[in-house]
N, C-alpha and C positions, 0 to 999 in steps of 0.2 A: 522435496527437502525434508529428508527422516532423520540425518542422523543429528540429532541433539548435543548429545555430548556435553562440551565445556563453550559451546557458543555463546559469545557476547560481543555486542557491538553499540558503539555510542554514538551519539548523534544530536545536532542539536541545530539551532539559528543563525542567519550570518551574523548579527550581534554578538550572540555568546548569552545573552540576558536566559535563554531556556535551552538547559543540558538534559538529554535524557538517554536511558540506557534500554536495548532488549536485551533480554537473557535470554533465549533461546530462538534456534534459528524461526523462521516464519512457516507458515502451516504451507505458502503460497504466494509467490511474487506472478503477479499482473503487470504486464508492456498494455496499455489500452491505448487503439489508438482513435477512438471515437471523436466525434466533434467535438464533444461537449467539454473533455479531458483535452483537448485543444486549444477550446478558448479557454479553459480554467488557468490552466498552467502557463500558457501563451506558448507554447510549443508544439512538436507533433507528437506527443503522447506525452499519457501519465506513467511512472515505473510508481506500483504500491506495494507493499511486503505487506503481507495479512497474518496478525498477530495476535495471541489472547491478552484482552487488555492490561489484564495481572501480570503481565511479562513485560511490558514496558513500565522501567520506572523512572521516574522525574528524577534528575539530579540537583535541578538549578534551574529557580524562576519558577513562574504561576501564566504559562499558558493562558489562551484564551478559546473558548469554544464558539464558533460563529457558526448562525444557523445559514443555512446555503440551500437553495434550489438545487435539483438534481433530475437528469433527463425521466430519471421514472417517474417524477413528481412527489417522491414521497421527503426530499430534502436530504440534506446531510450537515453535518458537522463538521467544520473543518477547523483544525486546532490549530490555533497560531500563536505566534509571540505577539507581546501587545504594543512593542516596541518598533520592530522593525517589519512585521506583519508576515512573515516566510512559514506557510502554510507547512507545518511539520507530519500532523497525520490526519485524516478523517478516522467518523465514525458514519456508518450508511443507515439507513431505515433498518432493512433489513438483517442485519447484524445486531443494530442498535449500540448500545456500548460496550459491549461484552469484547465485540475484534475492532483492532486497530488497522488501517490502511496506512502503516508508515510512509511518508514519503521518501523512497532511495535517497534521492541525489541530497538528502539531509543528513544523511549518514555520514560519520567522517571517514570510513572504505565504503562507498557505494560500491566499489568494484566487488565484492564479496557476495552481493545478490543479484546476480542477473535473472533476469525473467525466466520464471518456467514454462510459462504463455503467454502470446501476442494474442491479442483479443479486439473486435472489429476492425480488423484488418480490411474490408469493405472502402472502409473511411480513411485509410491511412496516407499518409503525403505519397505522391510515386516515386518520392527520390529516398524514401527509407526503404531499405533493402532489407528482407528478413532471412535470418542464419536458418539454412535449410533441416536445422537438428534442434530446431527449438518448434514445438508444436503452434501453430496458428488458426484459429477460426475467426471466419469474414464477420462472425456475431460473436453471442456468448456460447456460452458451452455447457453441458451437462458435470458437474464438480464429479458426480460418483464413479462418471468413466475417465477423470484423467489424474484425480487427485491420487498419492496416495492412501492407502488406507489409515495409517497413521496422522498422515494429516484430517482426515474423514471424522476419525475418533475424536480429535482435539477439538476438532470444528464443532461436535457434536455435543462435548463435554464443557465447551464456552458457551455453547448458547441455552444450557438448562437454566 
């Protein structure tokens, strides 16, 4: 996902209590379909958009940040309304606060980002079917060999 452009898209709560906006498309959307992104969601996977956190702004409403176990053990963040509780984006250990894991389906065109990677596909329901033109690994992946470089740099220049 490189071309930038005039990208914006909004997104927010099923309340409405917390609006918020990206300006710029994601460095990288995640299909995960791990256990863990299973039970969190109660579904058969998580869709994440991975964003610099400066590119998402709050419109409307004061989020909450909840600390959360996470299968690496190092925890994460997951940002919710404090209202109606619809988990809008993470932050991972590893990132820290710098990228955002928006949550798609909180987007109000989730259709605009589809996955660029299906990930632990190992663990995935056997009744989801993956599109033969979207890249999948049964684990994680090496980001240098599939990301673009663009994305690579952004990635690089969030986390100083």
């Amino acid at each position: 996902m490189t071309d930038e452009g005039d990208f914006s898209l909004q997104g927010g709560c099923t309340c409405g209590a917390v609006r918020y906006r990206v300006t710029t498309r994601p460095m990288f959307v995640h299909c995960c379909h791990c256990r863990w992104c299973q039970r969190e969601t109660g579904s058969a996977f998580a869709l994440n958009a991975m964003i610099e956190a400066d590119r998402v702004m709050l419109l409307e409403g004061s989020p909450e940040a909840v600390n959360t176990p996470s299968e690496s053990g190092k925890g994460q963040k997951i940002v919710r309304c404090p209202n109606c509780r619809i988990a809008l984006w993470s932050n991972y250990a590893g990132a820290g606060d710098a990228i955002c894991f928006i949550r798609v389906g909180t987007l109000d065109e989730p259709d605009r980002l589809p996955p660029d990677i299906h990930i632990y596909t190992a663990s995935k329901q056997p009744w989801v079917v993956l599109p033969p033109d979207t890249p999948a690994f049964e684990q994680y992946y090496d980001r240098n060999q599939v990301w673009a470089q663009e994305s690579l740099a952004r990635r690089r220049e969030a986390m100083r």
